[in-house]
C-alpha positions in Angstrom: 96.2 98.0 124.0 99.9 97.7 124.6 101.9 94.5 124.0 105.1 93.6 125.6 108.4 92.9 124.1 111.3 92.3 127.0 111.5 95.8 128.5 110.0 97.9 125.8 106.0 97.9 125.4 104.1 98.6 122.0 101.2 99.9 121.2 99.3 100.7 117.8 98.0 104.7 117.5 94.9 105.7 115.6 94.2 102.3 114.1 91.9 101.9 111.4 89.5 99.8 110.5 91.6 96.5 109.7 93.1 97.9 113.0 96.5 99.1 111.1 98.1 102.1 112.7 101.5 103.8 113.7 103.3 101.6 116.2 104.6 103.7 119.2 107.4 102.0 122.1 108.1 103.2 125.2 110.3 101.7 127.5 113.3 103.2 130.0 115.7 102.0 126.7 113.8 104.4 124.2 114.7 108.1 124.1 113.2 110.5 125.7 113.5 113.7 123.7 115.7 115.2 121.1 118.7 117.5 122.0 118.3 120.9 121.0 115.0 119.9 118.8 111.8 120.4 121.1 109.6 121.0 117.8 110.8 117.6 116.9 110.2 116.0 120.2 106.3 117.1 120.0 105.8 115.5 116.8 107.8 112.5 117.8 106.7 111.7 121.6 103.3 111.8 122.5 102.9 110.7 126.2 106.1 109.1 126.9 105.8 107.2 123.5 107.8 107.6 120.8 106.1 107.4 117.3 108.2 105.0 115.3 106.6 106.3 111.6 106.5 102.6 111.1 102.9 101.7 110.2 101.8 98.0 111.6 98.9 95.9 113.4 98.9 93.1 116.0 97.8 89.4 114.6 96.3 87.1 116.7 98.6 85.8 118.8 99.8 88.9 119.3 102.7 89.3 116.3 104.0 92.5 115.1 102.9 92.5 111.2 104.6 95.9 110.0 103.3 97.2 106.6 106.1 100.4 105.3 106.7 103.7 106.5 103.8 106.3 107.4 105.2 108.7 105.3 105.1 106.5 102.5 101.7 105.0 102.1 99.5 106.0 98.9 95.6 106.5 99.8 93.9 105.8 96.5 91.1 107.1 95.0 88.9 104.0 96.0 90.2 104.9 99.9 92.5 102.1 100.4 96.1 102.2 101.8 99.1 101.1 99.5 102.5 100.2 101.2 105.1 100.7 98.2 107.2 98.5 100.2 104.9 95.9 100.2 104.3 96.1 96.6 108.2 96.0 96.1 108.6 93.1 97.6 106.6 91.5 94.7 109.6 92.6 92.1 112.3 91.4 94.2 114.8 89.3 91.6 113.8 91.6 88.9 116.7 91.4 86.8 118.1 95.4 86.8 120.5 97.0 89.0 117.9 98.5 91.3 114.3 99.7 91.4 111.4 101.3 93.3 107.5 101.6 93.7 106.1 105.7 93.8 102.9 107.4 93.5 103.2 109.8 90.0 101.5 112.6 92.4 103.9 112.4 95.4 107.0 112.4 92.3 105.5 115.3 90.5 103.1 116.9 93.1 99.6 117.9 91.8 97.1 120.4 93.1 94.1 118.3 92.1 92.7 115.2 93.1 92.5 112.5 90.6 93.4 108.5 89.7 96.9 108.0 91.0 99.3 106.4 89.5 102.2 103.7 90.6 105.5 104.0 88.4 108.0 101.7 88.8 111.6 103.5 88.7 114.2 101.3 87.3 117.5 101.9 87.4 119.4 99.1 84.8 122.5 97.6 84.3 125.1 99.3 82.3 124.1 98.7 79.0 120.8 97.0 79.5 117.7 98.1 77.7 113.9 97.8 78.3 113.2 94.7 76.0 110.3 92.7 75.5 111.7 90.0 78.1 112.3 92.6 81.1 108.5 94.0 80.1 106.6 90.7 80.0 108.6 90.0 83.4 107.6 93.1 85.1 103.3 92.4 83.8 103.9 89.0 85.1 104.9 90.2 88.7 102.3 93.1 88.4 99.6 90.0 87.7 100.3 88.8 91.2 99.2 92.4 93.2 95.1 93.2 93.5 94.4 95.6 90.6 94.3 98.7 93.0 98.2 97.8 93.6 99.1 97.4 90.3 102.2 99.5 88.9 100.4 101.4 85.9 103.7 102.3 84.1 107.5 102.9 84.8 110.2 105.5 84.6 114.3 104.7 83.6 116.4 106.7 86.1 119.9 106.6 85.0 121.7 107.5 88.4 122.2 105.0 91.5 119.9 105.3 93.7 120.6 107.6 97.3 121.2 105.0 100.3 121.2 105.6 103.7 124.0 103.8 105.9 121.8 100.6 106.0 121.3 100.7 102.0 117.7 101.6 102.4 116.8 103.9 99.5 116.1 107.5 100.9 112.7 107.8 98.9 112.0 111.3 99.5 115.8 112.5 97.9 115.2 109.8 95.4 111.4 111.4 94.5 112.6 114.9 94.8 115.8 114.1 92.2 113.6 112.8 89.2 110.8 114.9 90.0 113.1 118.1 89.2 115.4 116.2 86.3 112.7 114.0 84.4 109.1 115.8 83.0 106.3 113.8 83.7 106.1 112.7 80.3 108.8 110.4 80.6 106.8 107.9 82.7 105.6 105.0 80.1 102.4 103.0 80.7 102.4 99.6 81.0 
């Protein structure tokens, strides 16, 4: 069913069972094709809605709740759906430079199927170090998430982190860049 904001209606696609799916708008306001990209206008407009990739549910008085990015929720092996954003937000304050949540299999890509992973990618202050402090700060956090969220280890990434012009982290470049500079190895359990 479609909700209304002022002039732009929204509507959830292919909800699930907790009635979580990809939020789609439409309105005269929202584009209505790509230039020069028809390929990219199929996957992005279906019906004269545009698929925002943004993955969300109405609450009960009819509030938005927005979960993180279609393209970067982790199905685990149990079947549930992991936001890393979501899970970030439980670290924010954590005292480094900067820092994301990944699936070890979408980082390094495996064929088979098997327990996945969440590693934590820090990126520390100049001269900072893993100590004691910064670990029992992270398991503290980690305490907070259900035990199918839980960040299982974490990875030191010694380059800033790729931003888009609104400094959110471009995940994919970021994924890609230590998936072909860092072996797998490098990732230490928690």
């Amino acid at each position: 069913m479609g909700k209304a904001l002022p002039g732009v209606e929204l509507r959830i696609m292919s909800p699930d069972s907790e009635g979580v799916g990809e939020v789609a708008a439409r309105s005269k306001t929202v584009m209505s094709h790509y230039l020069d990209d028809p390929e990219l206008t199929l996957e992005t407009i279906v019906d004269g809605w545009l698929l925002t990739g943004d993955l969300g549910r109405f609450e009960r008085h009819g509030h938005l709740q927005l979960f993180g990015r279609k393209k970067n929720m982790i199905v685990t092996e149990g079947g549930k759906n992991i936001y890393p954003e979501d899970i970030e937000t439980v670290f924010d304050g954590l005292p480094v430079k900067e820092y994301s949540v990944f699936a070890v299999n979408y980082v390094w890509p495996k064929k088979e199927l098997g327990k996945e992973t969440l590693v934590l990618v820090l990126r520390l202050e100049p001269n900072q170090k893993v100590d004691s402090k910064l670990l029992e700060e992270i398991a503290a956090r980690n305490r907070r998430l259900p035990d199918f969220k839980r960040v299982g280890a974490y990875l030191i990434w010694d380059k800033d982190f790729p931003r888009t012009a609104s400094m959110k982290i471009k995940r994919q470049t970021l994924a890609e860049g230590i998936g072909s500079s860092i072996d797998r190895k490098a990732v230490v359990e928690l």
